[in-house]
N, C-alpha and C positions, 0 to 999 in steps of 0.2 A: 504494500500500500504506500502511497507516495504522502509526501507531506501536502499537499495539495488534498487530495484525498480527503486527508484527517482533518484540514482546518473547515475543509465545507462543514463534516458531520459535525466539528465543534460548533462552527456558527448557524447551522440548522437547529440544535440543540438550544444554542443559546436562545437565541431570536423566535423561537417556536416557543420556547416555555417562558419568554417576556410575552408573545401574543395571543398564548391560552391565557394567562393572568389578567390581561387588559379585556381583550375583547371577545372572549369566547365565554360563555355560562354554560356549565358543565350542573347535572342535577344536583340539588341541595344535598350534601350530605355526603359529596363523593368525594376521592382523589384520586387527581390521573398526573401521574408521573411519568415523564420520558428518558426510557430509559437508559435509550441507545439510537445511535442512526448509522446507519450504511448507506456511502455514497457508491457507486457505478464508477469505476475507473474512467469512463468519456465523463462523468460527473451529471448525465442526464436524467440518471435517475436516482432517488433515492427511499431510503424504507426503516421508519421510524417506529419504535418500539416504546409501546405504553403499556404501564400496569395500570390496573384502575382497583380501586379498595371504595366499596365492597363489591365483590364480583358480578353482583346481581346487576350492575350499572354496565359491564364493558359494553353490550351488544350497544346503547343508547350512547355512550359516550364515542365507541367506533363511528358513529353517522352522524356525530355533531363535529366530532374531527376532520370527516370526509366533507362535509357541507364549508367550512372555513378554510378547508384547505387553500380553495385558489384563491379566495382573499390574503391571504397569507405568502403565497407566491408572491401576488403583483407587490406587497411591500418586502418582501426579499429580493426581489427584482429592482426596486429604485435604491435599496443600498448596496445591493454587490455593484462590481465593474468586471462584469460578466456580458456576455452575449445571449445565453439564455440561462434559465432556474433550473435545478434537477425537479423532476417530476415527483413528488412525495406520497408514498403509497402508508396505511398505518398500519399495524399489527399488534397483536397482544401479547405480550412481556410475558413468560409464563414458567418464568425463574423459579421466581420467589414458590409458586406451587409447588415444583417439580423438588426446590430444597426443602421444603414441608415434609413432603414424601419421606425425603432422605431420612429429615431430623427422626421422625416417629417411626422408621425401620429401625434408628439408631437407638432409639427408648427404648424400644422394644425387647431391642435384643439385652440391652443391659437387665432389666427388668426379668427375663427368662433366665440371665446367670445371674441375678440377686437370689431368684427361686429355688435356682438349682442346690445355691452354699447354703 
């Protein structure tokens, strides 16, 4: 990955979670964190990653992200000195579950050699 690369996804990041804060309303009671972005080596496209807490919101918060997106573009577009925006697609973060999982195998097991001694 080039340094080019990495500064897009730094300033998609950045710039995207100053413009969910201002201008996007997300349902009462949520939180949607981005987690991560991936730029496209041509830097045409790119694909950002959100968690949202409490899970029951993603489906609602994915189509309030998709509907602001291209407002979001046209002002990523008047501060880069770029030719054109990466195209930004969203997805759901699915870390944090996935190490959930992990932690309560890992209880578990300890839990079963508590039992055992």
């Amino acid at each position: 990955m080039s340094l080019r690369t990495e500064q897009f996804e730094e300033l998609i990041i950045r710039e995207l979670g100053v413009f969910f804060s201002r201008e996007v309303e997300f349902p009462l009671g949520c939180l949607v964190t981005i987690t991560r972005a991936k730029v496209s080596d041509d830097l045409k496209y790119a694909t950002v990653w959100l968690s949202v807490l409490p899970e029951k919101f993603t489906g609602t918060c994915l189509t309030i992200a998709g509907r602001a997106v291209r407002e979001f573009q046209k002002n990523l577009f008047r501060k880069m000195a770029t030719k054109f925006v990466p195209k930004i697609t969203f997805k759901i973060d699915i870390t944090e579950k996935k190490a959930e999982v992990v932690e309560n195998l890992i209880n578990q097991v300890k839990e079963d050699e508590s039992n055992i001694n």
